[in-house]
N, C-alpha and C positions, 0 to 999 in steps of 0.2 A: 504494500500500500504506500502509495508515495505521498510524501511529506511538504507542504507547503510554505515557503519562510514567509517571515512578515514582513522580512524587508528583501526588496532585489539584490541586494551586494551580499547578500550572506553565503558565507564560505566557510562552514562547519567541516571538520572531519567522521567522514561516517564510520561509524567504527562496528555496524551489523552488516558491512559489506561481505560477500560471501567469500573474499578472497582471502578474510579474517579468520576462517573458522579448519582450517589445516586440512583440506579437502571436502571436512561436511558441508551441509546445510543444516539449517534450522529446519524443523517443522514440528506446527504448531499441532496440536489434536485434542479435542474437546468434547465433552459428552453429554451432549444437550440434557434438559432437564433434570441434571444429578447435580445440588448446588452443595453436593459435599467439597466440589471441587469450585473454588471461585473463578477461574479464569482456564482456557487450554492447558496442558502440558507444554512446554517445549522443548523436543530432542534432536541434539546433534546427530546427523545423520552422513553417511556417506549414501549419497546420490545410488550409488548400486542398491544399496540395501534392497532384498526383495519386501514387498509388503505385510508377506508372512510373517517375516522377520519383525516387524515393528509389531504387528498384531501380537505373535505366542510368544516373544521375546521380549521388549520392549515397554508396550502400554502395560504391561500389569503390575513393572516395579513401581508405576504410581496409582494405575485404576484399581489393582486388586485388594487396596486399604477398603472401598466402597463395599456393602454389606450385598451389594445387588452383582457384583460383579463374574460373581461362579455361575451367577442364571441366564448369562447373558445365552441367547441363541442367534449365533452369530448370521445363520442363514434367514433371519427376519430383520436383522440390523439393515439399517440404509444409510448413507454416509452423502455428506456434501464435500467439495474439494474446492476451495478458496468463492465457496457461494454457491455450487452450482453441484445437481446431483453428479451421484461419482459410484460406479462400480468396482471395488478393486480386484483386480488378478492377481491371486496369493503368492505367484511364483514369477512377477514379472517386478524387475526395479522399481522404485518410487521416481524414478529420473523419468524412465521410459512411460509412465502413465502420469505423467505431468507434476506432479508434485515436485513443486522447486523451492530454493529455497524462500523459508518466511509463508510457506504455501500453509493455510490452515485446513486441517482435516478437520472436521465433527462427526460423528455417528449417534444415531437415534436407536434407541431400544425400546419398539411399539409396546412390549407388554410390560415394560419396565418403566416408571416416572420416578425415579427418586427413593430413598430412605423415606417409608412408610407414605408415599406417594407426594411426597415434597417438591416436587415439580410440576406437578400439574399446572 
Protein backbone atom coordinates (compact mmCIF):
# COMPACT_ATOMS: atom_id res chain seq x y z
CA UNK A 1 0.00 0.00 0.00
CA UNK A 2 1.61 3.18 -0.96
CA UNK A 3 2.28 5.96 1.37
CA UNK A 4 1.45 9.54 0.68
CA UNK A 5 3.88 12.51 2.20
CA UNK A 6 2.43 15.61 3.13
CA UNK A 7 4.84 17.58 1.67
CA UNK A 8 6.51 17.05 -2.12
CA UNK A 9 10.36 17.34 -1.11
CA UNK A 10 10.06 14.55 1.35
CA UNK A 11 12.85 12.20 1.05
CA UNK A 12 12.45 9.53 3.95
CA UNK A 13 14.49 6.34 3.99
CA UNK A 14 12.24 3.32 3.46
CA UNK A 15 13.43 0.92 5.50
CA UNK A 16 10.23 -2.14 4.66
CA UNK A 17 11.87 -2.15 1.21
CA UNK A 18 12.11 -5.73 0.26
CA UNK A 19 15.63 -5.55 -0.46
CA UNK A 20 15.95 -5.10 3.59
CA UNK A 21 14.79 -8.31 4.56
CA UNK A 22 17.94 -10.87 3.31
CA UNK A 23 15.82 -12.53 0.54
CA UNK A 24 12.30 -12.73 2.40
CA UNK A 25 9.29 -10.98 2.05
CA UNK A 26 6.85 -9.92 4.59
CA UNK A 27 3.53 -11.40 4.44
CA UNK A 28 0.99 -10.39 6.25
CA UNK A 29 -2.02 -13.13 7.23
CA UNK A 30 -5.16 -12.48 9.27
CA UNK A 31 -8.13 -14.24 10.58
CA UNK A 32 -11.04 -12.60 10.09
CA UNK A 33 -13.58 -12.52 12.84
CA UNK A 34 -11.08 -14.02 15.79
CA UNK A 35 -10.28 -10.76 17.75
CA UNK A 36 -8.18 -12.84 19.98
CA UNK A 37 -5.64 -11.65 17.51
CA UNK A 38 -5.69 -7.79 17.07
CA UNK A 39 -4.07 -7.09 13.86
CA UNK A 40 -2.51 -9.97 10.80
CA UNK A 41 0.51 -11.95 11.65
CA UNK A 42 3.46 -10.88 9.82
CA UNK A 43 6.12 -13.47 8.55
CA UNK A 44 9.39 -13.25 6.95
CA UNK A 45 9.12 -15.37 4.15
CA UNK A 46 11.32 -16.53 1.27
CA UNK A 47 9.28 -15.94 -1.95
CA UNK A 48 9.64 -19.90 -2.73
CA UNK A 49 8.06 -20.95 0.30
CA UNK A 50 5.23 -23.40 -0.86
CA UNK A 51 1.83 -22.27 0.75
CA UNK A 52 1.79 -25.55 2.48
CA UNK A 53 4.60 -24.51 4.14
CA UNK A 54 3.04 -21.23 5.66
CA UNK A 55 -0.33 -23.01 6.25
CA UNK A 56 1.00 -26.74 8.55
CA UNK A 57 4.37 -24.96 9.39
CA UNK A 58 4.15 -21.42 9.96
CA UNK A 59 0.54 -19.84 10.92
CA UNK A 60 0.18 -22.17 13.86
CA UNK A 61 3.28 -20.93 15.96
CA UNK A 62 0.83 -17.95 16.23
CA UNK A 63 -2.98 -19.14 15.37
CA UNK A 64 -2.75 -22.38 17.34
CA UNK A 65 -2.71 -20.18 20.86
CA UNK A 66 -6.70 -19.59 19.52
CA UNK A 67 -9.17 -22.15 21.36
CA UNK A 68 -10.92 -22.58 17.74
CA UNK A 69 -7.82 -23.34 15.93
CA UNK A 70 -7.73 -27.53 15.88
CA UNK A 71 -11.41 -27.06 14.37
CA UNK A 72 -10.57 -25.37 11.61
CA UNK A 73 -11.71 -27.37 8.30
CA UNK A 74 -9.45 -26.19 6.05
CA UNK A 75 -11.57 -27.29 2.94
CA UNK A 76 -14.47 -24.71 3.98
CA UNK A 77 -11.86 -21.86 4.66
CA UNK A 78 -11.88 -19.12 1.95
CA UNK A 79 -9.12 -16.61 1.83
CA UNK A 80 -8.74 -13.08 0.40
CA UNK A 81 -5.09 -12.07 -1.07
CA UNK A 82 -4.37 -8.22 -0.64
CA UNK A 83 -8.52 -7.66 -1.01
CA UNK A 84 -9.55 -9.98 -3.52
CA UNK A 85 -10.71 -13.72 -3.38
CA UNK A 86 -7.74 -16.03 -3.51
CA UNK A 87 -7.49 -19.89 -3.95
CA UNK A 88 -4.32 -21.22 -2.77
CA UNK A 89 -2.30 -24.23 -4.24
CA UNK A 90 -0.71 -26.02 -1.21
CA UNK A 91 2.20 -27.09 -3.27
CA UNK A 92 2.97 -24.06 -5.45
CA UNK A 93 5.30 -20.96 -4.07
CA UNK A 94 3.74 -17.95 -2.42
CA UNK A 95 5.86 -15.95 -5.37
CA UNK A 96 4.29 -18.00 -8.02
CA UNK A 97 0.56 -17.25 -6.87
CA UNK A 98 1.14 -13.65 -6.38
CA UNK A 99 1.73 -13.17 -2.84
CA UNK A 100 4.45 -10.53 -2.65
CA UNK A 101 5.98 -8.94 -0.41
CA UNK A 102 3.74 -6.77 2.31
CA UNK A 103 0.83 -8.86 0.38
CA UNK A 104 -1.92 -9.47 3.11
CA UNK A 105 -3.54 -12.95 3.38
CA UNK A 106 -6.98 -13.32 5.42
CA UNK A 107 -8.81 -16.58 5.61
CA UNK A 108 -12.50 -16.83 6.84
CA UNK A 109 -13.63 -19.83 8.84
CA UNK A 110 -17.65 -20.15 7.99
CA UNK A 111 -18.50 -22.25 10.95
CA UNK A 112 -16.17 -20.72 13.14
CA UNK A 113 -16.76 -16.71 14.60
CA UNK A 114 -14.44 -16.28 17.30
CA UNK A 115 -13.86 -17.52 21.00
CA UNK A 116 -17.58 -18.36 22.05
CA UNK A 117 -18.69 -16.47 18.82
CA UNK A 118 -16.97 -13.02 19.58
CA UNK A 119 -16.83 -12.15 16.09
CA UNK A 120 -19.97 -12.15 14.92
Amino acid sequence: MPVQAITPDYAGDIKDRVENFHGNQIVYVGWDHHLMFCAAFAYPLPPETPFRTLLEEVMPEGFSLHPEWDRIDWDQATWLLDGEPFTPQLDVALKDQGVGHKSLLRFQTPNLKGYQDAGV
